[in-house]
N, C-alpha and C positions, 0 to 999 in steps of 0.2 A: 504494500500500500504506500503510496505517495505522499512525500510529510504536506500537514495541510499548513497552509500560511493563515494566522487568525488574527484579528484588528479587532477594535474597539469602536466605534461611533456614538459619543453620549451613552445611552444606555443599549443599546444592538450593537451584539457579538454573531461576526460573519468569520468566516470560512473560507478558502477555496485551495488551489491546488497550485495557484499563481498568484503571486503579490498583486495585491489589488492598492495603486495609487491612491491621495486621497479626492480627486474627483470622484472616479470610480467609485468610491467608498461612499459617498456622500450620495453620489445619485442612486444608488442602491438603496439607501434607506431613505432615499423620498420615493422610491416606489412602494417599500414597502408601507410606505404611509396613505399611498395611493388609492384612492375609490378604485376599486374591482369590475368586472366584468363577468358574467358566464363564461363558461368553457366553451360553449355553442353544440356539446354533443347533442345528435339525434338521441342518445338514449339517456338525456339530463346528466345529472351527475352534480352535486356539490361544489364543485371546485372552484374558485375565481382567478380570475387571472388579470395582470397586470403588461402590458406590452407596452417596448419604448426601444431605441439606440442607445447602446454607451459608447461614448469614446474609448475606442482601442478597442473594445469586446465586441462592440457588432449589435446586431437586432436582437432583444432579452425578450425572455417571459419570463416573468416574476410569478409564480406560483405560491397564493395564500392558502393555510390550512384553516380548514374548516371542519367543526363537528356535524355531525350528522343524528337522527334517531330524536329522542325525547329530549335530551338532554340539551342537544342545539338549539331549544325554546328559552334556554336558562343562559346558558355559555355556548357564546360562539366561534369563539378562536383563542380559547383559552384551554392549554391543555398539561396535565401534573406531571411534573420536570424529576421522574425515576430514572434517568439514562439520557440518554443522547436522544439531542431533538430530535423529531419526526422528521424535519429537513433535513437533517446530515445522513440521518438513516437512509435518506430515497436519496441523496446525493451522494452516497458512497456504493451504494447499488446498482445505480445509475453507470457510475466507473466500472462493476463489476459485469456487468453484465457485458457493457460495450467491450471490457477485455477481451469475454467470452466471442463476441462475432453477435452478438443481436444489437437489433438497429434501433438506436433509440438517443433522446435527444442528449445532446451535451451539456452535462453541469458545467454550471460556472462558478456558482458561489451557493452557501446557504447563510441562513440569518436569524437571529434568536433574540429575544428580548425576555428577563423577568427570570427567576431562579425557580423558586418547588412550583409554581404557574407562569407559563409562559407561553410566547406566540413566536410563529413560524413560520417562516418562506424559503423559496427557492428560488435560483434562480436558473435556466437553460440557455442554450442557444436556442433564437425563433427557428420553424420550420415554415420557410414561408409558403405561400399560397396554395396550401394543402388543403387536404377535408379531411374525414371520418371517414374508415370504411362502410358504416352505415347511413353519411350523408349520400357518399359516390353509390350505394348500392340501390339509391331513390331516382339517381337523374340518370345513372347510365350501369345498368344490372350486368352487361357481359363483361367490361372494363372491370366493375370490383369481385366478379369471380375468376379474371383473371389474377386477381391479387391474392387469390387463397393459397397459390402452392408455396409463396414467400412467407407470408403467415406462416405457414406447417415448419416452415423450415427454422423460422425463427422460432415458433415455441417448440420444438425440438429441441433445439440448443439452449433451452431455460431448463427442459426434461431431462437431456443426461448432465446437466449439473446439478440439478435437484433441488432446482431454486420453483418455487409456487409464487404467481402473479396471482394475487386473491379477486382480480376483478378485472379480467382479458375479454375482451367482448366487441363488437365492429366497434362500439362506440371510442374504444381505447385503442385503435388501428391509425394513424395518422397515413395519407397517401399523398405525394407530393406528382409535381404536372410532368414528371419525368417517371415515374411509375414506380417510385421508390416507395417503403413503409417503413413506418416507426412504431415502436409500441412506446406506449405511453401508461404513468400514474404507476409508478413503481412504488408506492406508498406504501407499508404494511406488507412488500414482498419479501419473501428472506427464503431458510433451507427449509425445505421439506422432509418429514421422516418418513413421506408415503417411496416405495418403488417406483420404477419407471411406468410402470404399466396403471399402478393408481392414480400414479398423479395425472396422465395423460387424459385417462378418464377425469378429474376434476377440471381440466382444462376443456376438453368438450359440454360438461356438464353446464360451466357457467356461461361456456359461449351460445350454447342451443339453449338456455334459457332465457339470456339477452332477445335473441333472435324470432323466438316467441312470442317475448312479451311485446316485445316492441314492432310487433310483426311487420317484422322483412324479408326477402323473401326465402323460403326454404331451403334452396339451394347454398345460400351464406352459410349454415352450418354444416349440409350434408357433404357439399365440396371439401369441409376441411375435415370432417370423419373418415373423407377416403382418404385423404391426403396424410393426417395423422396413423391412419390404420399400412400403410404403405411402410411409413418410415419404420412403424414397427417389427414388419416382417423384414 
């Protein structure tokens, strides 16, 4: 692992993997002060997001965390500081993964504010003028089942590392104008103790239950059951 470079800003403790200037530094945490946005998935999702250019870093998404369930009525971006923020977590995952060969986007920094309660961002490289596997799978159906055998191939190589993505779904598919994908929301992913062969099935399970719910069309999931059941053999 990469030693991380850490700085201070008033009270936000950030992160990354490369000394962050104090511009840099500074514009970081007026995003993270930043009014929010949707994610824009087709299948919703919590998340907000902050987009802007940094000098010398490029086009960012600043990724706010958010609670979810009953308790987001009470606290909503407040969350009990037992360990390492939830942003270093999906930003050192993020590295991990990208070691391994799956596509997905580039941290740049993470960002922490507040000690035993605390809040959290992230932040990426932008994925510019992309969509959702489940946006692309509404305006143009043969285009995103084209995109299923890359899918299979990237959670393949989350499968023989043994790493579990708790929420893989079109909605979490990023496609860019060049036919490339990203998986996305590495949040809460870590080592799995299931085998190859369970965890594969959890990986079908939540993506055909996205696909379902959110009814689109059949083929999104059954393409990638062949495609997962291939690599198996």
């Amino acid at each position: 692992m990469n030693t991380l470079h850490r700085t201070t800003y008033g009270d936000y403790h950030i992160g990354a993997r490369k000394p962050l200037d104090p511009n840099q530094t500074e514009h970081l945490v007026t995003l993270f002060k930043a009014p929010t946005t949707p994610s824009g998935s087709v299948l919703g999702g919590r998340t907000s997001i902050v987009t802007d250019v940094i000098e010398g870093i490029g086009p960012v998404v600043i990724k706010h965390y958010r609670r979810g369930g009953l308790i987001s009525r009470f606290i909503k971006q407040t969350y009990l500081g037992l360990g390492k923020p939830r942003s270093q977590v999906e930003y050192e995952m993020l590295d991990h993964v990208l070691s391994i060969g799956v596509s997905a986007p580039q941290p740049v920094a993470f960002g922490h504010r507040g000690g035993l309660f605390y809040q959290c961002w992230l932040a990426t490289l932008e994925i510019r003028s992309h969509q959702t596997l489940a946006q692309l799978s509404r305006v143009d159906l043969e285009r995103s089942l084209e995109m299923i055998d890359s899918v299979a191939e990237h959670i393949e190589r989350l499968i023989k590392a043994g790493i579990r993505h708790v929420d893989l779904h079109p909605g979490n598919v990023l496609v860019d104008p060049d036919n490339h994908i990203f998986l996305i929301d590495f949040d809460r992913a870590g080592p799995s103790r299931l085998d190859q062969r369970s965890l594969r099935s959890r990986y079908l399970e939540r993506w055909k239950r996205a696909v379902i719910k959110h009814r689109l069309e059949p083929p999104i999931w059954q393409n990638l059951e062949a495609a997962l059941e291939r690599d198996e053999t």
